[in-house]
Each structure stands twice: as structure tokens, then as C-alpha cells.
C-alpha positions in Angstrom: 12.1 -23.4 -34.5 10.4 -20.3 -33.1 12.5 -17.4 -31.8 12.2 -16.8 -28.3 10.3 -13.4 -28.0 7.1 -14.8 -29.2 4.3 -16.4 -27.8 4.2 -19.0 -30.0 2.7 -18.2 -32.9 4.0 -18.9 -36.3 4.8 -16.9 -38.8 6.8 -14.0 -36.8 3.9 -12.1 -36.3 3.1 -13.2 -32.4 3.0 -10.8 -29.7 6.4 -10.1 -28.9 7.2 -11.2 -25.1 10.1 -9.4 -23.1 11.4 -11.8 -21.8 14.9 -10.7 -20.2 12.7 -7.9 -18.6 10.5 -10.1 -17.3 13.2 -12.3 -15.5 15.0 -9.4 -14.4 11.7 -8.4 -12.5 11.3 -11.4 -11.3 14.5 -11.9 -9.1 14.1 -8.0 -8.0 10.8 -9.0 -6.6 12.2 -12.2 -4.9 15.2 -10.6 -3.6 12.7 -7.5 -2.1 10.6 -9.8 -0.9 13.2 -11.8 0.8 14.7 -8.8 2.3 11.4 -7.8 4.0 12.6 -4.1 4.7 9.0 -2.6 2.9 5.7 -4.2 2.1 4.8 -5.6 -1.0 2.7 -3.7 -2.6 3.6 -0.6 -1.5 4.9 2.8 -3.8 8.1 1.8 -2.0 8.3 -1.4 -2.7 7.6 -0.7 -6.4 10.4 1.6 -6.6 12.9 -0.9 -4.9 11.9 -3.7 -7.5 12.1 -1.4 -10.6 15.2 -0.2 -9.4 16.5 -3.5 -8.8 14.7 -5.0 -12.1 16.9 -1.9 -14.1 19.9 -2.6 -12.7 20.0 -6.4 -13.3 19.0 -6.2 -16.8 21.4 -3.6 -17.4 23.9 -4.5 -15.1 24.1 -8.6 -16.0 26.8 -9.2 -13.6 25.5 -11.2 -11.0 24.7 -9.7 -7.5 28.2 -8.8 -6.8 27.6 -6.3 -9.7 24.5 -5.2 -8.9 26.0 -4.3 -5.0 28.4 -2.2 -6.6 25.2 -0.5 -9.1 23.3 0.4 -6.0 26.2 1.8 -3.9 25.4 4.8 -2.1 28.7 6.4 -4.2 27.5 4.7 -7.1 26.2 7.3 -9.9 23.2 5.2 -10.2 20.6 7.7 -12.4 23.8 8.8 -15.2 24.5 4.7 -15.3 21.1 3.9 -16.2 21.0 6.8 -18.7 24.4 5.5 -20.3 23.2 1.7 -20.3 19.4 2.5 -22.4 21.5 4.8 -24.8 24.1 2.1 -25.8 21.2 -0.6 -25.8 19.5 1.4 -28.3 21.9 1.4 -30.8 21.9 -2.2 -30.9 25.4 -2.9 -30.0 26.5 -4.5 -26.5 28.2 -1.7 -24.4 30.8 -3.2 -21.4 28.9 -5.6 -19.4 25.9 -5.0 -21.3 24.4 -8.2 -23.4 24.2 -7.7 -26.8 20.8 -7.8 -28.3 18.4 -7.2 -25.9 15.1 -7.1 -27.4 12.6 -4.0 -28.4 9.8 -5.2 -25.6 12.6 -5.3 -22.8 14.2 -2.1 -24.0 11.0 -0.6 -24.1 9.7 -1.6 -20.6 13.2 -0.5 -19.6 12.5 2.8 -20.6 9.1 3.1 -19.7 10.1 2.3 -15.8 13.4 4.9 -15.6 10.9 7.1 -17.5 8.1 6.3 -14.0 10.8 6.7 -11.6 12.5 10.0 -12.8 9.1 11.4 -12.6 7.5 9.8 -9.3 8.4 11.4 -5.7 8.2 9.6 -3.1 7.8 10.9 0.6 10.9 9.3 2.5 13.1 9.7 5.2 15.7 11.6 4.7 19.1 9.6 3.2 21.0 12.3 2.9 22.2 11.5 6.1 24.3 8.7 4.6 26.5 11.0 2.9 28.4 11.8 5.7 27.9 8.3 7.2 25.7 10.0 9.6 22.0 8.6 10.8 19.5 8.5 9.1 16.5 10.7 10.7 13.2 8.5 10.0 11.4 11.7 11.2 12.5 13.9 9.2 10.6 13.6 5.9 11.9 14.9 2.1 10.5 14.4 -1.3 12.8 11.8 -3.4 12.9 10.1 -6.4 11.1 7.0 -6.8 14.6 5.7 -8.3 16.9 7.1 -5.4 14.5 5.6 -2.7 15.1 2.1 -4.8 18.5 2.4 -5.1 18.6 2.2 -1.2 16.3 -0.1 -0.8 18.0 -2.1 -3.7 21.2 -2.2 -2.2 19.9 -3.0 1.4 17.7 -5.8 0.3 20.8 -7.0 -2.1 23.0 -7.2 1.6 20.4 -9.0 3.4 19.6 -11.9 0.7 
């Protein structure tokens, strides 16, 4: 029997496929998508589903958990830090499946790596702190991930 992360070729020498990453992008996507709060294909929507793709393969709870992740209280950025440094040692943190393959842990870190460095122009959520409005005119410079987050946990409320 061939293991999983392969394309099929014999041998153990076939392209290694990330699999987990791949699902894990696949139900941020539908669940953005769903939500319809940005366009798809927009820097904004990219942020949202590599946000949410993050926080399901590192969260694996279910959407329960990853409402909790993407709570505005929630430190989101020093979770995601804690999750890729545990998953490169090999051994299964809390919550975190043990295992999870070099292809996925690689993507993983190639998209926190994409998001800590990409600004995005957004309104400004700082509001929320305070549970005060948000001012859609007023405009800041964010991180990709802290725009996703939002967007994350709103589209996760609205599916």
C-alpha cells in the first residue's frame, strides 16, 4: 500500500503531496466564500482564507475551535507561532495532530511567513477594542494575518 503523501508513485520517491494543508484550504475557501463579506480573488480575501486555512490545520477542533482562534481577544499571531514550533519537533502539542507532514508544515510556514510580511490597507479595527464602531473611512495599514483573523471569525459566524 502507498503512503498517503504521494502521488502515486512507487518506490517512495513521488512528489510529496500536502495533503492536510490542502483540505484545510479548502474549507477556509468554502467557508469565505459562503460568507460573502469580500470578493474572491481579492488581497483580502487571500488573507481571510490563509488565515482560516492556518487556523484549521493547526487548530483541528472543529469550528467551534476555530471561533474561539479567531476571537478578537484571541492572541491569534503568538498561537500560530506556538502551533509551527511544536509541529516541528515532530511531536503533537495540545490539540495539535501528531505527525503532520513536511509539505503541509512547510506551506504552513510559507503563508504565516506571507502574512506577517503583507500590509494590507483596511479600515480601521481597532475600534472593536472598545466595542466601539468600526470607522470604514478611516483607513490604517494592517497585517494581512490581523485583517484574516477578522474576516475569519466573521465568515466562521455567518456559515
Amino acid at each position: 500500500m502507498l503512503p498517503e503523501s504521494t502521488n502515486g508513485a512507487a518506490g517512495g520517491g513521488g512528489l510529496a503531496v500536502p495533503m492536510d494543508w490542502l483540505c484545510a484550504e479548502y474549507v477556509a475557501d468554502d467557508v469565505l466564500r459562503a460568507s460573502g463579506l469580500v470578493t474572491p480573488g481579492t488581497l483580502e480575501f487571500r488573507a481571510g482564507v490563509q488565515t482560516l486555512a492556518l487556523t484549521v490545520l493547526l487548530g483541528g477542533a472543529g469550528p467551534d475551535g476555530w471561533l474561539r482562534r479567531t476571537a478578537h481577544d484571541h492572541p491569534w499571531s503568538s498561537w500560530v507561532d506556538e502551533r509551527l514550533a511544536a509541529a516541528a519537533t515532530g511531536l503533537p502539542g495540545p490539540g495539535l495532530a501528531p505527525g503532520l507532514a513536511e509539505p503541509d508544515l512547510a506551506l504552513a510556514r510559507d503563508t504565516w511567513r506571507r502574512l506577517r510580511d503583507t500590509e494590507l490597507r483596511a479600515a480601521d479595527l481597532a475600534g472593536l477594542a472598545g466595542l466601539g464602531a468600526v470607522d470604514e473611512d478611516r483607513q490604517v495599514w494592517l497585517p494581512a494575518w490581523q485583517l484574516g483573523v477578522a474576516l475569519s471569525h466573521l465568515a466562521l459566524h455567518l456559515c
